[in-house]
ROTORVO-35983 format. One record per atom (N, C-alpha, C): z, y, x. Coordinates in steps of 0.05 Angstrom, whole numbers, plus 5000, padded with zeros to 4 digits. Each point is the difference from the previous one (the first is absolute). Layout:
! ROTORVO-35983
ZYX
...
END
This chain:
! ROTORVO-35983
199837735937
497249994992
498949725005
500749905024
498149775009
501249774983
503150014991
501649854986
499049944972
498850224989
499550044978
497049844996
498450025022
497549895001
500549685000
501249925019
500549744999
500849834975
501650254994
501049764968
497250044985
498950264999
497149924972
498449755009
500250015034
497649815007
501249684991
502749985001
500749744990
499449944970
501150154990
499150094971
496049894995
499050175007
496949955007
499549775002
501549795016
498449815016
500849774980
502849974988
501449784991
497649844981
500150204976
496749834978
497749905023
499950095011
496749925023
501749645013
501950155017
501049735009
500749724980
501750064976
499749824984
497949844972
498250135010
497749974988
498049815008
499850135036
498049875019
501349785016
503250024995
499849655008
501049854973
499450014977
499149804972
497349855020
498050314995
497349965001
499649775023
501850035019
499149795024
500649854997
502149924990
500349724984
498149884984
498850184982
497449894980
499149915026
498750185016
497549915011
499849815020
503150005014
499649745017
500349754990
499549984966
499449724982
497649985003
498150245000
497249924994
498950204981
502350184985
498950084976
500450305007
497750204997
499250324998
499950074969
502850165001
500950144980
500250264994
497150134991
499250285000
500850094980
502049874982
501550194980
502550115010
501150105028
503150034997
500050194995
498250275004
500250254982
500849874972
498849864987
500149934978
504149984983
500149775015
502249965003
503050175012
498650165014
502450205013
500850264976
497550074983
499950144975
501449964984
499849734990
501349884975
503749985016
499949925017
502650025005
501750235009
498050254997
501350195004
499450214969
499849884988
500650054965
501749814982
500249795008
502349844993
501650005005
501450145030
502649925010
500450294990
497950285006
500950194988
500549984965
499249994982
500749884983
502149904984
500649755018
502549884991
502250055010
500150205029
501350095003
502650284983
497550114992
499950194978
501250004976
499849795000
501349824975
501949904995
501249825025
501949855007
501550135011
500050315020
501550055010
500749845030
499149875006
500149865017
497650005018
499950125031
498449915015
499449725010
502149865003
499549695002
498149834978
501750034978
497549944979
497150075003
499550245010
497650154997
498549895022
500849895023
498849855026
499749714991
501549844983
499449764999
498049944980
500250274981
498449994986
496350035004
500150245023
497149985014
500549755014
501549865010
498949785013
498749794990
500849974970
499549734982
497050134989
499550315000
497850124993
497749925026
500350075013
498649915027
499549685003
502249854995
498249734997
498949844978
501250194975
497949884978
497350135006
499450275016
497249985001
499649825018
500449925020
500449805023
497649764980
502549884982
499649784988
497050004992
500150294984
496449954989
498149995027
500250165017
498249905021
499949785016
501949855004
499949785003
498749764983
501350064979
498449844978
496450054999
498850284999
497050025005
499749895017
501150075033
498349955020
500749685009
502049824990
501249805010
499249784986
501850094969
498049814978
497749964991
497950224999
497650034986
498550025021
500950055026
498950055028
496950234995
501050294989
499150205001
499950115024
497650144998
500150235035
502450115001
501250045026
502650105008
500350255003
497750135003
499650255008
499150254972
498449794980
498950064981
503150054975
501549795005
502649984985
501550195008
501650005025
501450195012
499450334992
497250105008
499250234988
500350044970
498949804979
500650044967
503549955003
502049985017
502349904990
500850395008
499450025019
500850325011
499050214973
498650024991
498650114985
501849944972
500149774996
502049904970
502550125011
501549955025
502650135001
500050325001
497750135008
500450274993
499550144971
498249874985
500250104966
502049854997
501249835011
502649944977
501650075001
501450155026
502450115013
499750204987
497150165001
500150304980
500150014979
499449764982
501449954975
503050034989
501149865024
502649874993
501450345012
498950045019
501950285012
499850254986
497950034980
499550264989
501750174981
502849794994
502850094987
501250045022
499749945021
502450105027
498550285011
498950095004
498550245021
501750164982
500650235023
502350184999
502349845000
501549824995
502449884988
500449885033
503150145007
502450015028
499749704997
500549905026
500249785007
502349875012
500849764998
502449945022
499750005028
501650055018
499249885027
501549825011
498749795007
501749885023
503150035014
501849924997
502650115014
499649835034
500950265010
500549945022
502449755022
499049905009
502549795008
501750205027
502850014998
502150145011
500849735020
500850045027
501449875016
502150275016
503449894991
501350165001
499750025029
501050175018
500050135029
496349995005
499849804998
497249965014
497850144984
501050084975
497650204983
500250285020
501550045008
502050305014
498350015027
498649865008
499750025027
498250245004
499150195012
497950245009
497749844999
497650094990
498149824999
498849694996
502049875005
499749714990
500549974985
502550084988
500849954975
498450124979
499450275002
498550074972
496749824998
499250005028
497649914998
499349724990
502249855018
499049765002
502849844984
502050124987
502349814988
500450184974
498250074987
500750124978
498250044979
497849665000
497650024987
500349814978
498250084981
500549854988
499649664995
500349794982
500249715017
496649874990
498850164991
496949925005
499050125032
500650115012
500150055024
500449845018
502349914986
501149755029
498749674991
499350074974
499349774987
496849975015
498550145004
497249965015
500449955026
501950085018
499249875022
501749655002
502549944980
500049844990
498449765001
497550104978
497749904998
498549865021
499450275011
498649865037
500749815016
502950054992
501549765028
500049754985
500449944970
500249684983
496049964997
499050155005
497549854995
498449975028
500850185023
499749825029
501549824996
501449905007
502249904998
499049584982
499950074974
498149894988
497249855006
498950195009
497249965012
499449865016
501150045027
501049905018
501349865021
502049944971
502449875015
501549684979
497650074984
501349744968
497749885005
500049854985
497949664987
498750214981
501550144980
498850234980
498050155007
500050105024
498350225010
498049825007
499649745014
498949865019
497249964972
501249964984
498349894974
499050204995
500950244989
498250204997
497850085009
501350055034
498450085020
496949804993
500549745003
498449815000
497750034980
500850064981
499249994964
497950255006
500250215015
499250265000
497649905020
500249875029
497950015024
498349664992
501649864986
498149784993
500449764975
499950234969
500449844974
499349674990
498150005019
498149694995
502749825018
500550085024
501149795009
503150014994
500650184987
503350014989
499349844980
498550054978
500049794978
499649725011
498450005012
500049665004
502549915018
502350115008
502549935010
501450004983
499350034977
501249944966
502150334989
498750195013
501550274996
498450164980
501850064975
498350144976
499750325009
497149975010
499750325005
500350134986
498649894968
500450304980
502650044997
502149774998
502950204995
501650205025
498349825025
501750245023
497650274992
498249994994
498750234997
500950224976
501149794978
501350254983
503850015005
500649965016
502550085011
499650215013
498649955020
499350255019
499150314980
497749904980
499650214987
501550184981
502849794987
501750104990
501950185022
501449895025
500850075012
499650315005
496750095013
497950215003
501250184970
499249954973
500150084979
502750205003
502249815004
502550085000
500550185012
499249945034
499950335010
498950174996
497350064989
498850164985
501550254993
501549714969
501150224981
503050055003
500249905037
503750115004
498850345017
497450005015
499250165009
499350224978
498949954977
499350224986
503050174981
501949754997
502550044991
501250305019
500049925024
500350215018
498850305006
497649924994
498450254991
501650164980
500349924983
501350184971
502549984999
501549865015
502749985002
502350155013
497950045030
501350065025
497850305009
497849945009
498350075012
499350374986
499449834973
500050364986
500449824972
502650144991
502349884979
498650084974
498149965002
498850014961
497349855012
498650094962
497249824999
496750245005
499349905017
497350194990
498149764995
498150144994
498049714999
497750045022
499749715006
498149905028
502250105019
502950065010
501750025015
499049825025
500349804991
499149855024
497650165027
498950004989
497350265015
498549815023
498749744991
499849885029
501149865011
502749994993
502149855023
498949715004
499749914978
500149664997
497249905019
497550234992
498250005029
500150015029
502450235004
500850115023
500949695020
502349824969
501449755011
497749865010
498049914980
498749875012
498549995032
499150235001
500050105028
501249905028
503250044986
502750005020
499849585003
499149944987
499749665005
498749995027
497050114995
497449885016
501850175037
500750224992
501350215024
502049785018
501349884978
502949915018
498449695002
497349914999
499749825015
500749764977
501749964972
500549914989
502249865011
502750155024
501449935007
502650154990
502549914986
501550174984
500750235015
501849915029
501550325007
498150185007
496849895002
499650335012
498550064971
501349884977
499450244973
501750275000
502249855011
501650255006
499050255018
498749965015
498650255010
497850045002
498749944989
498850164975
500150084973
502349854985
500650224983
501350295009
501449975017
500850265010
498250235014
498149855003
498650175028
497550114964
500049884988
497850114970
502550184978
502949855010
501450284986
500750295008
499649915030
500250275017
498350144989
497249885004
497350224991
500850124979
500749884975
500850074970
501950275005
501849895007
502650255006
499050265016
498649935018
499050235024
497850184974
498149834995
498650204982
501450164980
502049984986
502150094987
500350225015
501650015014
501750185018
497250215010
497649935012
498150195003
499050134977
500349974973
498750074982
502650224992
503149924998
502150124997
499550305022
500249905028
499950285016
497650135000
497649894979
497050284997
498949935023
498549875009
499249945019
496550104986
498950085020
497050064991
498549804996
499649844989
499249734992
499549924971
498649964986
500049934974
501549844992
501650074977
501549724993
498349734991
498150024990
498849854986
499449795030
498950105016
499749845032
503549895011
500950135003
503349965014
501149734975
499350064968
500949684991
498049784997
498050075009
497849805007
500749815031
501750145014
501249945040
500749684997
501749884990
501049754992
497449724992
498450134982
497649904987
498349965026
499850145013
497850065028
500349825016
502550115006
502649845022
498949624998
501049824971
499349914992
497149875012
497850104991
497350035001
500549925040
501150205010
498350005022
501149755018
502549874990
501349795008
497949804998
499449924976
498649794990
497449935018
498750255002
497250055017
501749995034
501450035006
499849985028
500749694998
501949854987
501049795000
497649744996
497450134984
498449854998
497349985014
500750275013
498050055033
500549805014
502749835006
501449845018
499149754987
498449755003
499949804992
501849825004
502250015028
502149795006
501750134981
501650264995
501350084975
500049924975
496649944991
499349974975
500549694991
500449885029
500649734988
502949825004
501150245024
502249895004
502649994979
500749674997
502349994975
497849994974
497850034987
499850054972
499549774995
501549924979
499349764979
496749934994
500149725013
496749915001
499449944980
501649984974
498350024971
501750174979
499350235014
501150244993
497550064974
501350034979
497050154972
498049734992
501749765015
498249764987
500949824971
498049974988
502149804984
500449785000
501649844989
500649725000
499949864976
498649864994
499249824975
500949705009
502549854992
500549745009
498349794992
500649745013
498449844990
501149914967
497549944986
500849904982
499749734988
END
């Protein structure tokens, strides 16, 4: 039983985790990117999709990925090139990726999906509990915490990160050290994009192996969340994606055993959960400021 929980909650958590550290990447450039719902959509009708098509799950992931940063690209381009509201963009980009995903998906609903194959390690798949749990997932699984460790790693430990970092807490004085913010700003945003739509790939891939529409349900909000939570520091995205997939999974399981509780409340638990993080985190003023990018949602117009 508890075996069985564990794997949904990994399952649960993977899209949140690879989603919300794109997003931290955007943001420790400088740039708040309120479309990754947006983006996590489209890539989880494209990779379903082309998967469908191609026969190929691989295809169908690289394919949401290149989906996820061509929306990337357009918001970058509003908010970077034309230096549009960030917040104003991000929301019309979420909104464009959900009529368009339901466009593009309305020949897939009902229609079996591929899944993910599992990665096998001979003896060590075999083990009582480790093995099934933790050596027998599939490689977007291993590919997100992956993620975590090359972009600490990055951040922290390169000239690469040092610039970013910089570009994000003080744009004026990176440019005048001769560093092109807008292009580290649309790297980062492509970057963000990409996980998006490797996260929504997963949704329809792995997570629940066909298309519904609006699947996503939130998540790409939920990610955003999991940024401001973990402090905008990568490994502890990792727990909180897990500790917001637990919720996900647990409500599941209480709604499965009839619990006297409305369902309509029990899948609202996550959303709440969510909510009440944010508000305690912003009760705390040393929280609210510790680590966030000092021109976080600003824009940058160079000299001309």
């Amino acid at each position: 039983m508890f075996e069985a929980v564990l794997l949904t909650v990994i399952t649960a958590a993977t899209p949140l985790l690879i989603a919300a550290i794109g997003e931290l990447v955007v943001e420790r450039s400088g740039v708040l990117n309120l479309g990754v719902e947006g983006m996590m959509i489209m890539g989880a009708v494209v990779g379903f999709a082309v998967a469908n098509q191609t026969g190929s799950g691989t295809l169908g992931v690289l394919a949401a990925i290149v989906a996820g940063m061509g929306m990337a690209l357009i918001f970058g381009f509003l908010v970077l090139s034309l230096v549009t509201n960030q917040v104003a963009t991000g929301l019309a980009l979420t909104i464009l990726g959900l009529g368009v995903s339901g466009m593009i998906g309305e020949a897939y609903i009902g229609v079996p999906g591929l899944r993910l194959p599992e990665l096998y390690i001979p003896v060590l798949s075999e083990l009582p509990f480790i093995g099934p749990v933790f050596l027998q997932q599939d490689a977007v699984v291993y590919l997100g915490f992956a993620l975590v460790a090359l972009v600490a790693f990055v951040l922290f430990r390169t000239r690469t990160g040092l610039i970013l970092r910089a570009v994000g807490d003080n744009h004026g004085s990176a440019h005048a050290l001769g560093y092109s913010v807008i292009k580290v700003r649309y790297l980062a945003v492509l970057f963000g994009g990409g996980c998006a739509g490797l996260a929504g790939a997963y949704m329809s891939l792995a997570y629940t192996p066909q298309w519904v529409e609006n699947m996503t349900a939130g998540r790409g909000w939920i990610a955003l969340a999991l940024v401001v939570f973990a402090s905008w520091l990568p490994f502890r995205v990792i727990a909180g994606a897990y500790l917001f997939g637990a919720v996900t999974v647990l409500t599941f399981h209480a709604q499965a055993q009839g619990i006297g509780v409305p369902s309509q409340l029990l899948s609202s638990l996550p959303y709440i959960a969510t909510i009440a993080v944010l508000v305690l985190i912003s009760a705390n003023r040393r929280l609210t400021l510790v680590n966030t990018p000092a021109c976080l949602g600003k824009p940058f117009v160079p000299d001309r």
